[in-house]
C-alpha positions in Angstrom: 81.6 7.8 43.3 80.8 6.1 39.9 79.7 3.2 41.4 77.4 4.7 44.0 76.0 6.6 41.1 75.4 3.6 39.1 73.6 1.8 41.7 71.6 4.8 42.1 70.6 5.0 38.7 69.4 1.2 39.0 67.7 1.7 41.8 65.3 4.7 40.3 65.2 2.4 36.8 63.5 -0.2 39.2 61.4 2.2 41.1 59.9 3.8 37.8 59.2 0.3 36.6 57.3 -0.8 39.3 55.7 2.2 39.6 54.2 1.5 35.3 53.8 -2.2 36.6 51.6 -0.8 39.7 49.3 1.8 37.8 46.5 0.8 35.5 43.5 3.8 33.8 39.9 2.7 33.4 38.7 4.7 30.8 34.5 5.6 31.0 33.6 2.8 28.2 34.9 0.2 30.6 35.3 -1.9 33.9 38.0 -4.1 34.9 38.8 -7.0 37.3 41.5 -7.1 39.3 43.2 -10.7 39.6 45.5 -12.1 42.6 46.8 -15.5 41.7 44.1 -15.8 39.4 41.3 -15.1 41.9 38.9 -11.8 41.6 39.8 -9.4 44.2 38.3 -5.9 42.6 36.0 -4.6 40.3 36.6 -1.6 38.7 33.8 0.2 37.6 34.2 3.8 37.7 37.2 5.6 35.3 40.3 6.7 36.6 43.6 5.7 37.9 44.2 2.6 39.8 46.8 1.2 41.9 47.9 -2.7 41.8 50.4 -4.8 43.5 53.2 -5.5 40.5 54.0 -9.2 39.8 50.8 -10.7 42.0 48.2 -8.5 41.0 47.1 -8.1 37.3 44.1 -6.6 35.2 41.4 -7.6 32.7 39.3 -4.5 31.4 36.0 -5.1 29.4 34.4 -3.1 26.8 30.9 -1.7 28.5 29.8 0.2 25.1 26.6 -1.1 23.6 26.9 -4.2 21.2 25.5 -5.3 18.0 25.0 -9.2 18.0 23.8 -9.6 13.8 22.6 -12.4 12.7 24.0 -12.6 9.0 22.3 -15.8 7.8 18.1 -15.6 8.6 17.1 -18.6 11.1 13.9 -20.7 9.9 10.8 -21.0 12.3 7.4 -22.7 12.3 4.0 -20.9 12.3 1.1 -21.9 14.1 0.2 -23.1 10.8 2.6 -25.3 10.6 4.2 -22.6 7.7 7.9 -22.1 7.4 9.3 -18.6 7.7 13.1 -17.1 7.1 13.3 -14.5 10.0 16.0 -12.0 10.1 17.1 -10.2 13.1 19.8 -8.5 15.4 20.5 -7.7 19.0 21.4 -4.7 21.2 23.4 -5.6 24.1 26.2 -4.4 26.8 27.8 -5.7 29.7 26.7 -4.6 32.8 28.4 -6.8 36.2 31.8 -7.9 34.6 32.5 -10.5 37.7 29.2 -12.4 36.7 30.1 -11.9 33.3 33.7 -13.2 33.7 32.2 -15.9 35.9 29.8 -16.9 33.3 31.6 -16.9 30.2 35.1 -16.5 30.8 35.2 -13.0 29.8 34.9 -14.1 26.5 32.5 -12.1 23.8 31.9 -14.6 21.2 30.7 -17.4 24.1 28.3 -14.7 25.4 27.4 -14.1 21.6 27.0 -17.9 21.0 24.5 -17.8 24.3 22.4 -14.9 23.2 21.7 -16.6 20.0 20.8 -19.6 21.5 18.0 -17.5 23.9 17.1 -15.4 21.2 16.6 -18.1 18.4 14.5 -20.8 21.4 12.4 -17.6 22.5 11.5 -16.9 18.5 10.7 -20.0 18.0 8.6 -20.4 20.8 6.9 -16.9 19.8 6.0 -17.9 16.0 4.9 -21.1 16.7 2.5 -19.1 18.6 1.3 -16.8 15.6 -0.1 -17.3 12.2 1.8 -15.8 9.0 -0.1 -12.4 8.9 0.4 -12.1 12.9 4.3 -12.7 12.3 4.3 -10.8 9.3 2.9 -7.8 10.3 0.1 -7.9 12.8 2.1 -8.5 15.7 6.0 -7.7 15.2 6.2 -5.0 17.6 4.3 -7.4 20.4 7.1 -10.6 19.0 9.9 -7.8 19.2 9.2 -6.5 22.8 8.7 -10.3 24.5 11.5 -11.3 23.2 13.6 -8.3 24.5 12.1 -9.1 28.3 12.6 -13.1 27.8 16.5 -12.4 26.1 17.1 -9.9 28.6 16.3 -12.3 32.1 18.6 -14.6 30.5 21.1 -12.8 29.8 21.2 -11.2 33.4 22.6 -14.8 34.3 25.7 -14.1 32.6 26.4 -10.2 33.4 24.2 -9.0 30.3 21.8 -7.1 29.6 19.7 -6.5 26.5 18.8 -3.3 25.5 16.5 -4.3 21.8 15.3 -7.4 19.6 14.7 -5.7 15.9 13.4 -8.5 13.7 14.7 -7.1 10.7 13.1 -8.6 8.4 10.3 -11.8 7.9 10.0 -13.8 4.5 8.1 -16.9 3.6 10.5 -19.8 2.0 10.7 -20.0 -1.3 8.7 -22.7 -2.2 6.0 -21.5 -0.1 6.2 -18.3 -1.7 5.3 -19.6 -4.8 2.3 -21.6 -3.7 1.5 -18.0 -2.2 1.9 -15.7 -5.1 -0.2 -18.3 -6.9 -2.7 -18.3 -4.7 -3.0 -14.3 -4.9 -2.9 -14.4 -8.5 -6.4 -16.5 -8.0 -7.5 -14.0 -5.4 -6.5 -11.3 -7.8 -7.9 -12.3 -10.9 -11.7 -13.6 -9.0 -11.9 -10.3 -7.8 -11.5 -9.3 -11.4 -14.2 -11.2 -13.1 -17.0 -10.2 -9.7 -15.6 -6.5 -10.8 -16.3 -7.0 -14.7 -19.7 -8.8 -13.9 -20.7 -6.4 -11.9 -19.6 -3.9 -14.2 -21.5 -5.2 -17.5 -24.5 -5.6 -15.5 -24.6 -2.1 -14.6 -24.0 -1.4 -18.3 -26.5 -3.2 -19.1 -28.9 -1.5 -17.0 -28.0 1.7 -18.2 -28.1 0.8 -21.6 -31.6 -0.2 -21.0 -32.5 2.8 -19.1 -31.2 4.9 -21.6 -33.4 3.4 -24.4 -36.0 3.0 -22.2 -36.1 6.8 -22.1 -35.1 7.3 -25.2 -38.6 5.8 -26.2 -40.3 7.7 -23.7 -39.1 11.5 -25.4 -39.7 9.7 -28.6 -43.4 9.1 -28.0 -43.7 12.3 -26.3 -42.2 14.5 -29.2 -44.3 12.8 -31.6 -47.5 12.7 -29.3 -46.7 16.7 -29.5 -45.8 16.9 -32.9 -49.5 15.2 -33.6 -50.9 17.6 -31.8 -49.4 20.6 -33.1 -50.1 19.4 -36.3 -53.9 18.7 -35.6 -53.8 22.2 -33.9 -52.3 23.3 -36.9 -54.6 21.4 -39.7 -57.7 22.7 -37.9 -56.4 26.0 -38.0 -55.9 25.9 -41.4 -58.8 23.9 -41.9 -60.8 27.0 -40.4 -59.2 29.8 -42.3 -60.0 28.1 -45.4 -63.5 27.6 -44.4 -63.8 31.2 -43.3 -62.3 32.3 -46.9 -64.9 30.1 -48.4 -67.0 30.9 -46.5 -66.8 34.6 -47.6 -66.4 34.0 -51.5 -67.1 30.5 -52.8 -65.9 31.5 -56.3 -62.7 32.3 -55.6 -62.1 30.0 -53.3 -62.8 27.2 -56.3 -61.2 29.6 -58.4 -57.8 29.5 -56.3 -57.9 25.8 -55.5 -58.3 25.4 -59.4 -55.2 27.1 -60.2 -53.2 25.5 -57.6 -54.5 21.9 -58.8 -53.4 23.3 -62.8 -49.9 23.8 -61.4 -49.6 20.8 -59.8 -51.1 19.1 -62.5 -49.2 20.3 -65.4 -46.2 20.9 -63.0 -43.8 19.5 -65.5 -43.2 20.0 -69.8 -43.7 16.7 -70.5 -47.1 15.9 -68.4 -50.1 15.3 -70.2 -53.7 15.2 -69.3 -56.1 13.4 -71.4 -59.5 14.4 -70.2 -62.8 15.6 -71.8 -63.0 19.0 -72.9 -66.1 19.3 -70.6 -64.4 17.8 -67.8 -65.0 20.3 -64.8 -61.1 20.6 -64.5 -61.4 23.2 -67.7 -63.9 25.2 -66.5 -61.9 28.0 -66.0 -60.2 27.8 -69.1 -63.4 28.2 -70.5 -65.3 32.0 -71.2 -66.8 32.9 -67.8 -69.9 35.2 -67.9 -68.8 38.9 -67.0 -69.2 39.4 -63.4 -69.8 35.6 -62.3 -66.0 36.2 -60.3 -66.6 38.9 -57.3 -63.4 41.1 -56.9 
């Protein structure tokens, strides 16, 4: 009885082992390729639970998630103008027929890396020498970007592949042409600023120049006007006095006397030497009664 229960025991030990040994899961993020004597008999490409024939039979699943292929160290191309450039960039890609890509590569990531890199940096190349610095700089990336995705992406259908983007991440000139380059705009930079300060002064001169140009102009005016108010003014005057004179002669030469005493003998120390008869003293003299009208 111990025996046959032994035996029994083996027997369900060997059935649950070759039972593991005959099931295999493909998850949803993969595919797999089922192997007889090293030969492809299957491919797996839907998830679930699969059956294989233990010992003969055996499974290689591949990763089908999308990939990032970075280039860490930028790659140098030629312009069109025969310019260096330092050109960094990365690549989207997945694996899309696992036979072909078993077939192509070996199943192997880094030899399909090592491929793509090769495509990508030949199709580049190709590209810039194609394109001046401004057009690979910024005038044309996206148009650089998209070829390259459709050129990488027929190649890489050749080995199972396929390539979803091409993001140049970033274009710089070399450093010794960067130099000659910042010079260069330092020259641009500092022509502009002379034409600016020549054009400048010569508008500030011109303005200067209009400005005392009309500054002369109200000058002359004001004192054109100021002549004529003052003639207006002297001929008024001149008028009134020759009405008052003409109204009483006597006091009119009476008044201007006085005012030409005050301003005569304006100050204590002025002197006047004249002759007592001198028609200066007249009024100082005795006037007849009645010879000055009230």
């Amino acid at each position: 009885m111990t025996r046959h229960l032994g035996g029994l025991l083996i027997g369900l030990a060997v059935v649950v082992v070759t039972a593991a040994l005959s099931m295999y899961t493909v998850m949803q993020t993969q595919n797999a390729l089922v192997f007889q004597l090293g030969e492809v008999i299957a491919v797996r490409t839907h998830p679930g639970l699969y059956f294989k024939a233990p010992l003969i039979q055996n499974v290689r699943v591949f990763d089908t998630r999308i990939q990032t292929l970075d280039n860490n160290d930028p790659e140098r191309f030629i312009t069109s103008e025969k310019k260096p450039l330092l050109v960094d960039y990365f690549v989207k890609w997945r694996i899309v027929d696992v036979k072909q890509f078993y077939v192509s590569v070996g199943g192997d990531e880094r030899r399909a890396q090592v491929r793509l890199t090769q495509t990508v940096n030949d199709n580049l190349r190709a590209e810039f020498a194609k394109r001046t610095v401004h057009e690979a700089v910024s005038g044309e990336r996206e148009s650089i970007m998209e070829s390259m995705r459709a050129q990488a992406d027929r190649d890489a259908r050749q080995i199972g592949v396929q390539v979803l983007d091409v993001r140049i991440r970033r274009v710089e000139l070399t450093p010794e042409v960067t130099e000659s380059v910042y010079r260069r705009m330092e020259a641009e930079r500092k022509r502009v600023a002379n034409e600016l300060r020549s054009t400048g002064s010569g508008e500030a001169e011109t303005i200067r120049a209009d400005a005392d140009r009309q500054r002369e102009v109200i000058l002359a005016e004001a004192y054109r006007d100021a002549q004529r108010l003052k003639g207006a003014g002297d001929a008024k005057a001149s008028a009134i006095y020759a009405e008052a004179y003409g109204r009483n002669p006597e006091f009119y030469a009476f008044y201007r006397s006085l005012e030409s005493y005050e301003q005569g003998l304006k100050g204590k120390g002025d002197v006047l030497v004249l002759d007592p008869d001198s028609e200066f003293f007249r009024y100082f003299k005795n006037a007849p009664a009645g010879s000055v009208k009230r």
